[in-house]
N, C-alpha and C positions, 0 to 999 in steps of 0.2 A: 504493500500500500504506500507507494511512493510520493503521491498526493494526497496522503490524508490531512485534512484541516484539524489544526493545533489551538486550543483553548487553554492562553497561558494566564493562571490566576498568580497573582502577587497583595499576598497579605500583607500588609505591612501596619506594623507599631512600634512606634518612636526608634527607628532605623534609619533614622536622615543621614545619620556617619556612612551607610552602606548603601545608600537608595540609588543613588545615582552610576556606582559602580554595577549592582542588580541590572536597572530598566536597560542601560548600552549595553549590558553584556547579552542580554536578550534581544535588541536592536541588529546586534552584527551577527548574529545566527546566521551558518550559510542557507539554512533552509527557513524559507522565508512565506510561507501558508501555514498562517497565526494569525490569532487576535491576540492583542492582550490588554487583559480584565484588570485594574490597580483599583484595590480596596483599599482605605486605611480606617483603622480602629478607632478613632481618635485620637490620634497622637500630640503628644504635647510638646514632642519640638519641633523644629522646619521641615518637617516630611513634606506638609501640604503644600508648601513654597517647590521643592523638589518636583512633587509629582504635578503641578498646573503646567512646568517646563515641558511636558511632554502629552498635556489633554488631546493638543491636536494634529497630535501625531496623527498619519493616515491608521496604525497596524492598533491603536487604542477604539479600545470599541466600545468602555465601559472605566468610568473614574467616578467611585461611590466611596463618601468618607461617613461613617458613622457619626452621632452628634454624641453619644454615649457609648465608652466602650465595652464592649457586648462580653468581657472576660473570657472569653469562649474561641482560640484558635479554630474549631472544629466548627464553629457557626459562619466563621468567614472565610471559611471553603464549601460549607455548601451554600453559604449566600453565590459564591461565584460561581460553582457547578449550574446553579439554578440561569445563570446570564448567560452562558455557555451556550454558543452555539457550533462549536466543533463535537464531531466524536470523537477526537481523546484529548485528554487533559494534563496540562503540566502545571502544578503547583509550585510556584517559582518562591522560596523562601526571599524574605527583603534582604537579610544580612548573607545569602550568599552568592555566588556565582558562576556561571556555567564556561565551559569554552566553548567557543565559536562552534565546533562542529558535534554538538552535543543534540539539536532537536535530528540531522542530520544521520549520525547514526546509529539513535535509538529507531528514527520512523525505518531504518533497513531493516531493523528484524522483525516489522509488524509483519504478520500472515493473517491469515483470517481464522485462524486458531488461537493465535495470542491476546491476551487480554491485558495482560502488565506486561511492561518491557524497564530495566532501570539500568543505571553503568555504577561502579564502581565510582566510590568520592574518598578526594584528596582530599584529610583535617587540614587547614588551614589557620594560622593565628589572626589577629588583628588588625594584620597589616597586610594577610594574605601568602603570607610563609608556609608553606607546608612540612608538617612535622610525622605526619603517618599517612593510615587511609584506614577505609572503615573496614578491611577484611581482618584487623585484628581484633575486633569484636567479635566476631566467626570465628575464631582460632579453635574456641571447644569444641565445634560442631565441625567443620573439616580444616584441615593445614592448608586445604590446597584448591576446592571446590569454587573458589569465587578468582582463580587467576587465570582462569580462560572462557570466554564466551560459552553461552549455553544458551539452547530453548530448552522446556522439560517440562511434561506434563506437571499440572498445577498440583494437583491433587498426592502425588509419588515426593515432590519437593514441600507443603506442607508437611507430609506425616515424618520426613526425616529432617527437616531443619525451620520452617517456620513456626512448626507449633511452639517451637520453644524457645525462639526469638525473633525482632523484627530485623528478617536477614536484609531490609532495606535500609536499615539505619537512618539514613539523610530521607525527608521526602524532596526534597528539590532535587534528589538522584531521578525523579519515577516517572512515566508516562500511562497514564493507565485508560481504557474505556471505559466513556463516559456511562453507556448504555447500562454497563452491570451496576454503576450505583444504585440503583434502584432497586435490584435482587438480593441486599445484601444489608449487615445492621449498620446503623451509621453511629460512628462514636459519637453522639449528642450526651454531653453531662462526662463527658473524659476532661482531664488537665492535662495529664502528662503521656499518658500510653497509646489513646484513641490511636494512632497513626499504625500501630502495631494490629490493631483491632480489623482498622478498615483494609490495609492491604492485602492482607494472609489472605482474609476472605475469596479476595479473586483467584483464590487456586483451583476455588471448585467450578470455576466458570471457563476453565481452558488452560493455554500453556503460559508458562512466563519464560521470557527470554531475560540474558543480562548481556553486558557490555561489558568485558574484564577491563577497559582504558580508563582510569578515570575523567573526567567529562564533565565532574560537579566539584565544585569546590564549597565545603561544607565547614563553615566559620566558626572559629570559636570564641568567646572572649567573655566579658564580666557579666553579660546580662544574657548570657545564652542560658534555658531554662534549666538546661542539666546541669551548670555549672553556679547554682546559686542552692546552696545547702541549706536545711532544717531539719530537725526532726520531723514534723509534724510535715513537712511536703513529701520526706520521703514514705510516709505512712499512707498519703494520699495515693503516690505512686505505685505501692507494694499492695495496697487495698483494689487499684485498678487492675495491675496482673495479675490477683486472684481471679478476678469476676473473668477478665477474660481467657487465664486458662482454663477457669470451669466451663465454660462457652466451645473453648475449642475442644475441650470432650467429649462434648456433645457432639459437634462437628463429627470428629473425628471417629465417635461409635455410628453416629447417623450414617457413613460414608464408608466402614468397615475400614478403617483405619487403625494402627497400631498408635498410642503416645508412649510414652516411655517415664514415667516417674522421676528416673535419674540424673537424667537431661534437664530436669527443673532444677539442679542443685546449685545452679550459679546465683539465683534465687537467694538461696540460704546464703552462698558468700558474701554474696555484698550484702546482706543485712547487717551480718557480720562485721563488716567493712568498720561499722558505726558505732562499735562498744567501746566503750568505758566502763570502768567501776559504778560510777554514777548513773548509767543508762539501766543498771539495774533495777533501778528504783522508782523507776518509769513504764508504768505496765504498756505504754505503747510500744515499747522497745520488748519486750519481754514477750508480750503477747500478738505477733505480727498475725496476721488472716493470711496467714498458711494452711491448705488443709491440713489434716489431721496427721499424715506419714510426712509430709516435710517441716510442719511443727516436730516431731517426734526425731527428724533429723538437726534443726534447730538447736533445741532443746541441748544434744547428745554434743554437738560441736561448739555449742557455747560454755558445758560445763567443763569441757579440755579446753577450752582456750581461758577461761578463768582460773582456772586451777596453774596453768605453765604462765600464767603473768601474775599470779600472785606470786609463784615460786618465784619468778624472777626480781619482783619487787623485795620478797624477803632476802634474798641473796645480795641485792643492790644494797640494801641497808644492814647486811652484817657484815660487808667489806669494807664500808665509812667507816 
């Protein structure tokens, strides 16, 4: 589908630092059969200045700024879904950016079988340095499965590596049809996972192709959502991967699929990630919405790691 029409939405809030780097890097795309849709949340510093520089633009088809911001990334994607009038869609993040031949050649692996096509993304810092990419997030799930192009039935790549994470990582990596939005649950009332939610989903609706090149540059810095800690957010966040791994069980037995238990245990690490002595005392910490067997692994890995850093705490202070 070498002329398929591209529906490129660009959420943006208060990413005026990125904005202008974003809308050109979309501009100089070699392939050039797109709209694109710019939202913004309400932002409160010179986004709106930014995005009027380019209202009338020919390839702008839709410039809607919110009067209140709607707290909800997942509602200003399907505010823009809903403006859409291509059949497939690219959610263009504000703070990152693509190369040039990135709509290009994702649209080479469209078939009429595919439904998600994504490329590999270069981390990038603040200044746009790259310091890794997303396939070391996939490292537990294969060494080597994301460094060569692939198409693969949707349904064979959920039950071995997306049930048990979002092997898309970046969405401004993803191009997906627009038509299966409608088949499928939309993360409405998500903060932080929804995106995990809505893609896996398209496995049961056909193939997905990748791009081993990276092609997205996915930004990192102070106000990136992963990169602002709390307890109390990551409670929200670990409360969201429950719901949705219960969901993909369902999936998954609906669909006579295998999931695997142990494959959630990364789960349990980084929970882990976040103890202190103090965090004991904290039943939010103590008591994550894990089911029942990876509470019980929990549980089993937080009394060895308490026990080997008291020990080491007593030892620290009978060598003083």
């Amino acid at each position: 589908m070498k002329d398929a029409f591209i529906s490129i939405i660009l959420p943006n809030y208060n990413h005026a630092l990125f904005l202008q780097q974003r809308i050109d890097t979309i501009f100089n795309q070699s392939y050039e059969n797109y709209e694109l849709i710019l939202l913004d949340d309400c932002s409160t510093d010179n986004s709106r200045t930014i995005i009027e520089n380019y209202r009338n633009h020919p390839k702008v088809s839709h410039v809607v700024y919110n009067d209140t911001n709607s707290g909800s990334l997942f509602s200003q994607w399907k505010k823009g879904i809903n403006l859409a009038r291509g059949e497939w869609i690219w959610i263009a993040e504000s703070d990152d950016y693509s190369s040039p031949f990135f709509l290009e050649r994702l649209v080479e692996k469209i078939t009429e079988n595919v439904v998600l096509v994504y490329s590999k993304s270069s981390i990038v810092d603040v200044e746009g340095v790259a310091y890794s990419d997303t396939t070391q997030w996939l490292k537990d799930l294969s060494a080597t499965k994301w460094d060569s192009d692939f198409v693969e039935e949707g349904k064979v790549l959920f039950s071995e590596y997306w049930a048990y994470k979002n092997i898309v990582s970046n969405t401004s990596s993803v191009l997906f049809r627009k038509d299966i939005v409608k088949k499928i649950l939309f993360p409405e009332g998500f903060q932080y996972c929804g995106d995990w939610l809505f893609f896996a989903q398209f496995c049961f609706y056909g193939d997905i192709a990748h791009v081993a090149e990276p092609l997205n540059f996915w930004r990192q810095h102070d106000r990136t959502t992963r990169n602002i800690f709390s307890l109390e957010k990551e409670v929200v966040r670990m409360n969201e991967n429950t719901k949705i791994i219960r969901f993909f069980k369902k999936l998954a037995k609906t669909n006579n699929l295998c999931v695997l238990q142990k494959k959630y245990y990364w789960l349990v690490d980084r929970w882990l990630c976040f103890f202190t002595y103090k965090n004991l005392f904290q039943v939010k910490y103590v008591n994550p919405s894990f089911s029942i067997k990876l509470k019980f692994v929990f549980y089993i890995r937080l009394i060895k790691r308490f026990v080997v850093e008291s020990c080491k705490s007593i030892k620290n202070k009978l060598t003083i």
